[in-house]
N, C-alpha and C positions, 0 to 999 in steps of 0.2 A: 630355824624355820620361822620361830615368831616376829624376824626382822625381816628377811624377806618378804614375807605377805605386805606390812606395808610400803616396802619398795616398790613392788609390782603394782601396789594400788595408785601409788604417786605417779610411776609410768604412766597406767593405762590414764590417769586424768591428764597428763599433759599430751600423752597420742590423741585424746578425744577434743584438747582447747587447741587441736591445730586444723589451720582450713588451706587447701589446697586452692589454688586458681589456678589453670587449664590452659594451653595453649589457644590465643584467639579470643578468651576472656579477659574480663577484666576486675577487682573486686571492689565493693564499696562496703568503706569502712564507718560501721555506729557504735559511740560510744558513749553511754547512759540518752540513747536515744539521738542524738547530736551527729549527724551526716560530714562527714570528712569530704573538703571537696575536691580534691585530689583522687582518682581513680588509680587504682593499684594496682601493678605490671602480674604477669603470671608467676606461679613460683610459692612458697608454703608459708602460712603467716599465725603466728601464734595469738588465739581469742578466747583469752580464759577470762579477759577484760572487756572483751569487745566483740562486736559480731561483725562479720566480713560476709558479704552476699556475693554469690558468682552472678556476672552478668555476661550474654554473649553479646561481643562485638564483631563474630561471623556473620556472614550473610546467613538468613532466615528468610524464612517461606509462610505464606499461612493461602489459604482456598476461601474465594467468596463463588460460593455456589447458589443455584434456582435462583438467580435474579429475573428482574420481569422486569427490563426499563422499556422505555419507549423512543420510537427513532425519532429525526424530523420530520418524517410523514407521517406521523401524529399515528404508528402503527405499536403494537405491543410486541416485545418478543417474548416466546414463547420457554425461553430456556438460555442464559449467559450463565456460563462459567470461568473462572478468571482465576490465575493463579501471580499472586503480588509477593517478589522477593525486593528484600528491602536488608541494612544493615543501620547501625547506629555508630557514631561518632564514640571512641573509648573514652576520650576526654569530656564528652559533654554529658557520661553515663551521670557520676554523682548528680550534677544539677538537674536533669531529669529526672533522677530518683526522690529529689528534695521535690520536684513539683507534680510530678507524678506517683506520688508514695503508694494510692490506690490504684493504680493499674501494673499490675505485673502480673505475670503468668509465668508459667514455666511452658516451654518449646513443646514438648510433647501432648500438654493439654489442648493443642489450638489445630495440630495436624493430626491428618488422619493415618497417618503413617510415618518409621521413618524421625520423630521427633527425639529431641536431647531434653536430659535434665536441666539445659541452664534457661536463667530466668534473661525475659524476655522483658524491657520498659516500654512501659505508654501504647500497649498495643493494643487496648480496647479504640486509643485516638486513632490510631496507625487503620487499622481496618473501618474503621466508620468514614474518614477521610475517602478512603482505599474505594468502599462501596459507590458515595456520592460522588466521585471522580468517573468509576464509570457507567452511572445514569447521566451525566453530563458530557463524555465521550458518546457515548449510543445516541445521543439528541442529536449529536450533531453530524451523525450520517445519515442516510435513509437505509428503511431495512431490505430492500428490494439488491441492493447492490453493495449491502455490508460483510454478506461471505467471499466478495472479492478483495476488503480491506482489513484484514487481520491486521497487517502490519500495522497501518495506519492510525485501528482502532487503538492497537495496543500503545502506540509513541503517546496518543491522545487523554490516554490513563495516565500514563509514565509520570507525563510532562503536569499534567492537572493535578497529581497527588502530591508530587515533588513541591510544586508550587504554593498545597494547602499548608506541608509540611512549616516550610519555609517560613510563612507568613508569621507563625508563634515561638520555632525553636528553629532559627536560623544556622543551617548548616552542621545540624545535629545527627537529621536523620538521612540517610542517600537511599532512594528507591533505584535499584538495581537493574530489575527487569521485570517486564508484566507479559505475561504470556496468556493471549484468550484462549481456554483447552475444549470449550465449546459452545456455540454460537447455534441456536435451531430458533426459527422463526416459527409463526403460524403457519399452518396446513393452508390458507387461504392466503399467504404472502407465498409461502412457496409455487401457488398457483400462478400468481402474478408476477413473479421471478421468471420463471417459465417462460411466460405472456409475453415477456418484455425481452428473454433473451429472443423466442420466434420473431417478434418487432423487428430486433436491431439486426437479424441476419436477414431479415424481409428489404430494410432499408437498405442494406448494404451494397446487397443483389440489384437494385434497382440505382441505388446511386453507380455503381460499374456498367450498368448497361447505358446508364445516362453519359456518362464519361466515354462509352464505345462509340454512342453514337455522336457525339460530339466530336472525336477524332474524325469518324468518317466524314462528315457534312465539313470540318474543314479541308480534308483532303479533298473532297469534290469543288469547293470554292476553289483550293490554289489549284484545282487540274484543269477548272473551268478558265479561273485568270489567267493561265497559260495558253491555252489555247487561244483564247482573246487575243492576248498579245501576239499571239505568231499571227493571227489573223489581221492583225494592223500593221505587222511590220510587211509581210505579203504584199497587201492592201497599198499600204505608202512604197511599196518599191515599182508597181507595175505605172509605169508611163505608157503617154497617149500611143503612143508607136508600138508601145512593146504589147500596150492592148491588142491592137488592130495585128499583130505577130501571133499572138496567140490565138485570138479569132479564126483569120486564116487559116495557122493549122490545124484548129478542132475542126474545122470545116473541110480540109483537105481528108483528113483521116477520115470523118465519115464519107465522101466522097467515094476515098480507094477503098472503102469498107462496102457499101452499095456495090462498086463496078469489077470487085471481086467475083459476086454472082451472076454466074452467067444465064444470058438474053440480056443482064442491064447495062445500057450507055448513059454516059456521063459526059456533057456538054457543059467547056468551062465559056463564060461569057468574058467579052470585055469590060463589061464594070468593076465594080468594087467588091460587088459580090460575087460569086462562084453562079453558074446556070446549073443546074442538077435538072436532067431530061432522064425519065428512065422509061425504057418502052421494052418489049418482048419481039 
């Protein structure tokens, strides 16, 4: 009995100096304080010597919520909420932990829901980046017409944070996706929203009537040119003869048109013209 007890007490210390790393994790290793720079595959590591930190190299999530930026038209929003997934590089965890040794968290203290026990590097930078990325995307829409650009806003975050990333720890960290989850302006922009979509279905209206009538007024031109032309080809076909043909028999036809009705006689002369006598 008295040899067993301290077998079981040398177990439970060596079950206690062993640290698990997680699928999707990775660990870094300190020893008498001295950062290993080699990140450590998943799988169970014995630290009765040393201490081993779980870091996630999963994609992570964190929420910047009630922001108040301001657009290009120099207007305030009233309410941006944005939700920034992002993941870190496994191999670039150690050196980030040697230069970020004060900024860690653990997943769960940064969401509101939904979070993991493993610890998260450099996300105090990660979000403050995250933040001024998009006061710098909202600048550069206006707010009148930015509930029609989710997307756009969002690539403008993306691409802007990725970039601030970049600038200090190149190709360590990858911003994944930025999702705007809600976007409210002022009660006086939304006014003017409003204002501006009645505008552009006002314009629109009146630009298709200007285009109707612009078809019509050309088709009366080419109906009008048409007729022109038939009237000069007319025009250029009647010779002197075929004149004085036609003359005659407008003049014959009212003639038998008069002497149709009776008591009238019609007296043709020898000249050139017709004689028209009508008497009762």
């Amino acid at each position: 009995m008295n040899l067993r007890t301290p077998m079981l007490l040398a177990l439970t210390a060596l079950l206690t100096a062993c640290t698990q790393i997680d699928t999707g994790n990775v660990g870094v290793e300190r020893t008498l304080g001295k950062v290993s720079p080699d990140a450590l595959p998943p799988g169970v590591y014995f630290t009765l010597f040393k201490t081993v930190d779980e870091f996630s190299a999963k994609e992570v999530s964190f929420q910047l919520n009630d922001m108040t930026p301001k657009s290009r038209d120099n207007l305030t929003m009233k309410d941006v909420d944005i939700d920034i997934y992002f993941k870190v590089n496994p191999g670039a965890i150690p050196g980030l932990y040697t230069k970020y040794q004060g900024d860690v968290v653990r997943h769960k203290d940064v969401v509101s829901s939904g979070g993991t026990k493993d610890l998260v590097i450099a996300y105090s930078r990660v979000s403050r980046e995250a933040r001024e990325s998009v006061y710098k995307a909202v600048a550069q829409l206006d707010a009148t017409t930015m509930h029609t650009k989710r997307t756009e806003l969002s690539e403008l975050v993306r691409a802007g944070l990725q970039k601030e990333l970049d600038a200090n720890d190149k190709g360590a960290f990858v911003v994944t996706a930025v999702n705007v989850r809600n976007l409210l302006t002022d009660p006086a922009i939304e006014a003017a929203i409003r204002q501006r979509a009645e505008t552009d279905q006002a314009i629109e209206k009146k630009r298709k009537e200007v285009e109707l009538a612009k078809a019509e007024a050309e088709r009366l031109i080419v109906e009008a040119e048409g007729q022109a032309k038939a009237n000069q080809i007319l025009s250029a076909s009647l010779t002197p003869a075929l004149k004085e043909i036609k003359l005659a028999e407008l003049q014959r036809d009212t003639a038998l048109a008069i002497a149709s009705k009776q008591g009238n006689t019609v007296l043709l002369g020898h000249g050139a013209q017709p004689l028209v006598s009508v008497g009762k």
